[in-house]
C-alpha positions as CSV (number, residue, x, y, z in Angstrom):
1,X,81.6,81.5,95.1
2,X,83.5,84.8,96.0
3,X,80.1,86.6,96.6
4,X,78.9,83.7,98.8
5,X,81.1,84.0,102.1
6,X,80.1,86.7,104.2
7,X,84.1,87.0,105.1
8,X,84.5,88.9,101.7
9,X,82.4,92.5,102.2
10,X,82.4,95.2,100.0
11,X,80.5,97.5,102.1
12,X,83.6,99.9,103.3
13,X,84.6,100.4,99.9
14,X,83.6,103.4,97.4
15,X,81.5,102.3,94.0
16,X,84.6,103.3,92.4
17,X,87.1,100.6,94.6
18,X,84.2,98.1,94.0
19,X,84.2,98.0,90.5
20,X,88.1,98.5,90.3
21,X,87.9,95.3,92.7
22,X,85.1,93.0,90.4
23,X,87.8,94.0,87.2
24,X,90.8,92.5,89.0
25,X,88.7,89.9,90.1
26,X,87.1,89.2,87.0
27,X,90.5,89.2,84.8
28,X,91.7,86.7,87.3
29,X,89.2,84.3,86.8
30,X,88.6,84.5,83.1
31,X,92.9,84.5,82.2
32,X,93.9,82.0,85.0
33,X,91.5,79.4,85.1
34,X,92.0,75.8,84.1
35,X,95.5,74.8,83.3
36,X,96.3,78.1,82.1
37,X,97.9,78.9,85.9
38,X,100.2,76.2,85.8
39,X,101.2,76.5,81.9
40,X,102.4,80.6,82.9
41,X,104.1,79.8,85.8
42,X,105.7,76.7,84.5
43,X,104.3,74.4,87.2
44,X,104.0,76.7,89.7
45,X,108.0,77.0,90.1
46,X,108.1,80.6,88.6
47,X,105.2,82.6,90.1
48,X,106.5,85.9,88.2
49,X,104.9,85.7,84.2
50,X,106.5,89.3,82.1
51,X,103.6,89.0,79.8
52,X,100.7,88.7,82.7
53,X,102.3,91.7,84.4
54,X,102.6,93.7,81.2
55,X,98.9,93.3,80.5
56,X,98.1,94.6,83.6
57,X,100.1,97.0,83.9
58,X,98.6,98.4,80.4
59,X,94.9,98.1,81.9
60,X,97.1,101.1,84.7
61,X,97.0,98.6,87.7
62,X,100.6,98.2,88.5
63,X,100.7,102.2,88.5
64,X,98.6,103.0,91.3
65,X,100.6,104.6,93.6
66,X,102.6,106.4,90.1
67,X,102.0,109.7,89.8
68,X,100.9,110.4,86.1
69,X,103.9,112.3,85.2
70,X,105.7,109.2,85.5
71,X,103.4,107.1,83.7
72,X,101.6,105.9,86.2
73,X,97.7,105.9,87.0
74,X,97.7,108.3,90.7
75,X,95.8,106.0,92.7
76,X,96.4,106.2,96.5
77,X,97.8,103.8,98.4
78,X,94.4,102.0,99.8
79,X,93.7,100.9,95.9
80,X,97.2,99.2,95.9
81,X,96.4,97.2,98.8
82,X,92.7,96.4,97.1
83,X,94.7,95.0,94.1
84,X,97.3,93.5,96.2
85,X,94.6,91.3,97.8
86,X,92.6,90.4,94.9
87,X,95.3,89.3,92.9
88,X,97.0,87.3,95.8
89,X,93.3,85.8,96.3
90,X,93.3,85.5,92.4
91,X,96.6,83.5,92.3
92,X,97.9,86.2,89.4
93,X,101.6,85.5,88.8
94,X,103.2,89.0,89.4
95,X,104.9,87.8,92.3
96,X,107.6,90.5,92.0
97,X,104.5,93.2,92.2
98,X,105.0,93.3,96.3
99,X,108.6,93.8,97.1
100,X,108.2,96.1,93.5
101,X,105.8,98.4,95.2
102,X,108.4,98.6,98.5
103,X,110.8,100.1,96.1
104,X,108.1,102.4,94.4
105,X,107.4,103.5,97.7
106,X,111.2,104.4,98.7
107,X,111.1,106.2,95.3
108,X,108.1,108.4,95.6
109,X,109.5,109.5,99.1
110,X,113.3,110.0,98.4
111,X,114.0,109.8,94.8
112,X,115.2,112.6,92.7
113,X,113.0,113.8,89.3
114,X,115.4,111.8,87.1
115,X,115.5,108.3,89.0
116,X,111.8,108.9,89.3
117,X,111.3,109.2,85.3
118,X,113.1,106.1,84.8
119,X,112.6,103.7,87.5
120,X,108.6,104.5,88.2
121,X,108.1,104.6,84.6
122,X,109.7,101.4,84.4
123,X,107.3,99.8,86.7
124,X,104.0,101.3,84.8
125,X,105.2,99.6,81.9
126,X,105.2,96.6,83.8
127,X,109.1,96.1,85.2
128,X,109.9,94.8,88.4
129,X,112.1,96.2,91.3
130,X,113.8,94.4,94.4
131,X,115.2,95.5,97.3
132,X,118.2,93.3,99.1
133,X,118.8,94.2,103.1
134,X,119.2,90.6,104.8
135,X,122.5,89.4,104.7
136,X,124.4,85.8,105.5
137,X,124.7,87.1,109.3
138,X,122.3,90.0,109.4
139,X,118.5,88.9,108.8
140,X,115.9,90.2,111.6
141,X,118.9,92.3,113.1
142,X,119.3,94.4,109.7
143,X,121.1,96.9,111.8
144,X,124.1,94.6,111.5
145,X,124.3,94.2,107.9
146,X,128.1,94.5,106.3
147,X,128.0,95.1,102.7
148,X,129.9,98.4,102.1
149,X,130.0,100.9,99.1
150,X,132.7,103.5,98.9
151,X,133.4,106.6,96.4
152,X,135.9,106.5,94.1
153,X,135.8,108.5,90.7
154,X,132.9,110.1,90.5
155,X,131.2,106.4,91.5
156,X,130.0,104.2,94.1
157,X,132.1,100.9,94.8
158,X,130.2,97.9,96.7
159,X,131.3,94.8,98.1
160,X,129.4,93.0,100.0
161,X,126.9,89.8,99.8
162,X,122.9,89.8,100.6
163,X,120.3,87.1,101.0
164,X,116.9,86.4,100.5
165,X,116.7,88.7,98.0
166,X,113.0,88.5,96.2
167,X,112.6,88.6,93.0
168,X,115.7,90.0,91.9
169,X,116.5,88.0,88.8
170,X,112.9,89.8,87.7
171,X,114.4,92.9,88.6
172,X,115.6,95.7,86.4
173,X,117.6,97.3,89.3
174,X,118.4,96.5,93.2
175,X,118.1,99.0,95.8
176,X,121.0,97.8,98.1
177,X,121.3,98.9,101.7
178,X,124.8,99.3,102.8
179,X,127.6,100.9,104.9
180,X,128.6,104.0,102.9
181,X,130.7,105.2,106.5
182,X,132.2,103.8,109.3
183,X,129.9,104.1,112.6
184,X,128.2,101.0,113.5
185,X,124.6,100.3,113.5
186,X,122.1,102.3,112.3
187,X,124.7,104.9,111.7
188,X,126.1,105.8,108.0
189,X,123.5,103.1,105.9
190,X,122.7,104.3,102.4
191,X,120.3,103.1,100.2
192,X,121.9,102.6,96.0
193,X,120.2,101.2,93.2
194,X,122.5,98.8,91.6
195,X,121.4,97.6,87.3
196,X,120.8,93.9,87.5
197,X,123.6,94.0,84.4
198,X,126.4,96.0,86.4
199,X,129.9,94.6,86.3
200,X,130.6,92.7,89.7
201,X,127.2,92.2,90.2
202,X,126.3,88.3,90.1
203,X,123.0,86.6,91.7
204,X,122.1,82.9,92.5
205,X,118.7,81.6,92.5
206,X,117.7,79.8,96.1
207,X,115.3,77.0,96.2
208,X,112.9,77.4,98.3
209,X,109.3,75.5,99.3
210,X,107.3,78.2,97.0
211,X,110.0,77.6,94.1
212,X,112.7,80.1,92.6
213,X,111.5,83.3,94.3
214,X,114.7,84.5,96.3
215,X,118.2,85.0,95.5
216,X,122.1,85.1,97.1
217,X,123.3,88.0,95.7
218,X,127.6,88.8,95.4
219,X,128.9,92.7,94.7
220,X,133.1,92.6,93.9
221,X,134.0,95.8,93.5
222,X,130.6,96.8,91.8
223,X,130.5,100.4,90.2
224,X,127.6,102.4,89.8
225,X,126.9,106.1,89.1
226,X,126.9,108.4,92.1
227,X,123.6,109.5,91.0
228,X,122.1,105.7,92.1
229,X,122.4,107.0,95.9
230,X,118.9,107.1,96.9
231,X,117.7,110.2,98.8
232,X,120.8,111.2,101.5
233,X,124.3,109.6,102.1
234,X,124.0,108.0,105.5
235,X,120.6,108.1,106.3
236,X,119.4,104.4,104.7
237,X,118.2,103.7,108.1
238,X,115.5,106.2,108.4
239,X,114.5,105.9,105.3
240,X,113.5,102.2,105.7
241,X,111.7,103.5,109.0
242,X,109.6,105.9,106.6
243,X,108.4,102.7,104.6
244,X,107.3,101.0,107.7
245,X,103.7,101.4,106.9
246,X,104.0,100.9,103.0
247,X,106.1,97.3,103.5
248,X,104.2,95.3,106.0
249,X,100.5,96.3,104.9
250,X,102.0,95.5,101.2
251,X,102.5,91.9,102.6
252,X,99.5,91.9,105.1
253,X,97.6,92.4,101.9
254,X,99.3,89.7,99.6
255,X,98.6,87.3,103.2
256,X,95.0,88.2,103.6
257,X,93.7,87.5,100.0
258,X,96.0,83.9,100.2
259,X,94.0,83.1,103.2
260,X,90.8,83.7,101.5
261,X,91.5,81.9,98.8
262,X,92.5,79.1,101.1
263,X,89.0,79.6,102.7
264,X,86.8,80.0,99.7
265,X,88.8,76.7,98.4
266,X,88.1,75.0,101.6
267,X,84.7,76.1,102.0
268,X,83.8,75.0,98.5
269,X,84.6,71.3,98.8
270,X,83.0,71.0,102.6
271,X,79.9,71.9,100.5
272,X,80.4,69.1,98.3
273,X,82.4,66.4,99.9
274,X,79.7,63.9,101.2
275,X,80.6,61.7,104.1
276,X,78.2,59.5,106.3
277,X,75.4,60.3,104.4
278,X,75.8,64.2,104.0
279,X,78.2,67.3,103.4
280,X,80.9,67.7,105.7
281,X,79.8,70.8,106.4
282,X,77.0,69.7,107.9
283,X,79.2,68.7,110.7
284,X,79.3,71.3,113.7
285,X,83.0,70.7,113.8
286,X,84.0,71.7,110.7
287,X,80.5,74.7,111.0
288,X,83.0,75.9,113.9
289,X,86.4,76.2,111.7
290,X,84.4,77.9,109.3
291,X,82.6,80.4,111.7
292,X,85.9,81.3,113.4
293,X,88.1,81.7,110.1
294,X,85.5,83.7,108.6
295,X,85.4,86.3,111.6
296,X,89.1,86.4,111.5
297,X,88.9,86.9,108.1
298,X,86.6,90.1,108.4
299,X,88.4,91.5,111.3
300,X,92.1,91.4,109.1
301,X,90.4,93.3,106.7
302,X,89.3,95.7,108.4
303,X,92.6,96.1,109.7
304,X,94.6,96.3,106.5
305,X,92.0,98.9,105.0
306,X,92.0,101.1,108.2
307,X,96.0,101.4,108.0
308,X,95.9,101.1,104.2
309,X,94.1,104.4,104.7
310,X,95.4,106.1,107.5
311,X,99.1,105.9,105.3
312,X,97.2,107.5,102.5
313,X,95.6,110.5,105.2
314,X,99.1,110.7,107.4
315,X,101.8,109.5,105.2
316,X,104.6,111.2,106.8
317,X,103.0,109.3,109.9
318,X,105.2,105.9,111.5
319,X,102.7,103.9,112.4
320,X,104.8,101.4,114.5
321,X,101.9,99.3,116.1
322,X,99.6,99.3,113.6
323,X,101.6,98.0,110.6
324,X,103.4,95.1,112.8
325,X,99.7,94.7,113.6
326,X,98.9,94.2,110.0
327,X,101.7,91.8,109.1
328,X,101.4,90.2,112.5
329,X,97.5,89.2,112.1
330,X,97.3,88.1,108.2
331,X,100.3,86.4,107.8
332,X,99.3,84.0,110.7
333,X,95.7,83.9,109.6
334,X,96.9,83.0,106.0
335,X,98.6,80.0,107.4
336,X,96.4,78.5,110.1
337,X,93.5,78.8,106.6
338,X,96.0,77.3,105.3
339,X,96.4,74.4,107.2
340,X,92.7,73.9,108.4
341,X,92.1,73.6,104.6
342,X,93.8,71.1,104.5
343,X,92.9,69.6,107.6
344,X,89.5,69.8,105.7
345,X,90.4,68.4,102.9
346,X,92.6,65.7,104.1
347,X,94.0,63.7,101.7
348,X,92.7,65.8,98.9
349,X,94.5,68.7,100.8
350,X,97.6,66.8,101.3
351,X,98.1,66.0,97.5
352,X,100.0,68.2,94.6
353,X,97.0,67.2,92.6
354,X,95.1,69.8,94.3
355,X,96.2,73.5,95.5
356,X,95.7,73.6,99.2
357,X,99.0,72.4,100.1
358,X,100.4,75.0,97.9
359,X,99.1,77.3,99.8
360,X,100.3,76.3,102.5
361,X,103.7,76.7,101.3
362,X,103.1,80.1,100.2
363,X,101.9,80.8,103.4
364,X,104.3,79.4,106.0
365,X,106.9,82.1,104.5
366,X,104.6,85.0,105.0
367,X,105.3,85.2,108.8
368,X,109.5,84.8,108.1
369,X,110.0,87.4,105.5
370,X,109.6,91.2,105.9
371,X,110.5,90.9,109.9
372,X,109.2,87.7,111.2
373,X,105.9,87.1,113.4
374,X,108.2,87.3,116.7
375,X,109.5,90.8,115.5
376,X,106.6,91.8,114.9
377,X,105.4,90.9,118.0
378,X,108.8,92.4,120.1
379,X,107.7,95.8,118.1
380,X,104.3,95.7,119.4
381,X,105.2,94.7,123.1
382,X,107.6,98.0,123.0
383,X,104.8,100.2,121.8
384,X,102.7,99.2,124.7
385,X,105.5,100.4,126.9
386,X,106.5,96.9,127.8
């Protein structure tokens, strides 16, 4: 089915990236067909399985952008995007995998040699990172975020609360942005990895239409070694500016293989459903969905593989407009596939029974989290000069 739509090329790619691509592909469909899905993820409520994660990370695939010293596997950034895709279209539950590889990407850029030894070598083996910057009054306008961590003995004290945090109850640390000075704004924000164990450090799971994903987290007077600061004191805020790039074609990625599996699903059972006599996609209405996803489909793509590379060719490079473009284009694509599948489907799309309208759930948070589809819109309108 996968070979079938024309939406799904291959042709840009290396033969190396192609068969990487058919091996992720292949281990999605062999481990996660069936029931097999919905027994690891305990009905779809917990879409982060330890054991699915550690196999792949033994086959090198969460490593890709690990240097070997580290334990990783040295692939460039492009490959991570490849996987990212695949196992998003695959429905592989390593949901912590995303906001893991924003950390890994803050590491290989600012961390020292001994944060980079434990931490990266962590996430070979298969661990998971998070990072927490939204907060109960500051979510798009992170400038405005509160949390504060001071010195005192040799260590960093932090108090402060943070929402939305993905996947940190998978997380082995939490690289929390706060105020380590006393200017407002952008000014004197850090970046510390706080140990999901430390003392004062407490979490609580948020439900949520995709199931337990996110988390409220609480610092009281949390200690950590000073040797948690990541990269400089006071200068958190360009440091998220460097990851630009790295964060929102990490999620353009995720976005564009859930909106192909939304399509392939869809376009499967307009093959099969039969109504007045003959498949519904026989119908030019439902021909035209089809035409126009599909070209959508093909022209995201292309997009998230151009930037995908042009971070691996420039990666020093801030590429503003093109990775709001990214995250603006397949995160909306993912859910209008979403919900013309089940338009398609209709009933059959609208029932648990069947997958399409969990899709649909998975993708209607796409265009909120990592700066929502109007920021990313506002940050394109500015690059134009407007």
């Amino acid at each position: 089915m996968i070979e079938a739509t024309l939406a799904r090329t291959d042709l840009d790619l290396s033969d190396e990236q192609r068969d990487f691509t058919r091996a992720v592909r292949d281990f999605c469909e062999r481990e996660l067909g069936g029931d097999r899905l919905r027994e690891l993820t305990d009905g779809f409520s917990d879409l982060h399985h330890d054991e699915t994660a550690r196999r792949m990370a033994e086959l090198g695939w969460l490593g890709l952008t690990i240097d070997e010293r580290y334990g990783g596997s040295g692939g460039s950034f492009t490959d991570a995007a490849l996987f990212l895709e695949e196992t998003a279209h695959g429905q592989a539950p390593i949901g912590a995998y995303a906001v893991t590889l924003i950390v890994v990407g803050a590491l290989n850029r600012f961390g020292t040699e001994e944060q980079k030894a434990d931490l990266l070598g962590r996430v070979a083996g298969g661990g998971a990172l998070a990072i927490a910057m939204s907060e109960p009054e500051a979510g798009s306008d992170v400038a405005a975020l509160r949390t504060r961590a001071r010195r005192d003995d040799g260590e960093w004290v932090i108090d402060g609360a943070k929402m939305w945090c993905s996947y940190a109850h998978k997380a082995s640390h939490v690289l929390v942005v706060c105020r380590t000075g006393e200017r407002d704004r952008h000014e004197d924000l850090s970046m510390i990895f706080v140990p999901r164990e430390a003392d004062g450090f407490t979490m609580t799971p948020i439900e949520t239409l995709g199931g337990t994903e996110t988390n409220e987290l609480h610092l009281e007077g949390c200690r950590v070694p000073a040797g948690a600061l990541l990269g400089e004191e006071g200068q958190g805020w360009t440091q998220l500016m460097a990851g630009l790039n790295n964060e929102r074609v990490i999620l353009g990625a995720q976005a564009l293989g859930l909106a192909q599996r939304a399509f392939d699903d869809a376009l499967a059972y307009a093959k099969e459903r039969i109504q007045f006599g003959r498949p519904i996609g026989r119908f030019q209405a439902i021909q035209h969905k089809f035409a126009d996803m599909a070209t959508d489909l093909a022209q995201a793509r292309l997009l998230v593989r151009s930037v995908a590379r042009m971070t691996d060719e420039e990666p020093d490079r801030v590429l503003a407009q093109e990775a709001s473009m990214v995250k603006l284009a397949t995160t909306e694509l993912a859910k209008r596939c979403a919900l013309e599948g089940m338009q398609i489907m209709g009933g059959y799309g609208y029932a648990s029974e069947y997958p399409m309208e969990r899709y649909l759930r998975s993708a209607v948070v796409t265009t909120i989290f990592g700066g929502t589809s109007e920021i990313q819109r506002n940050i394109i309108a500015k690059t134009l000069g407007l």
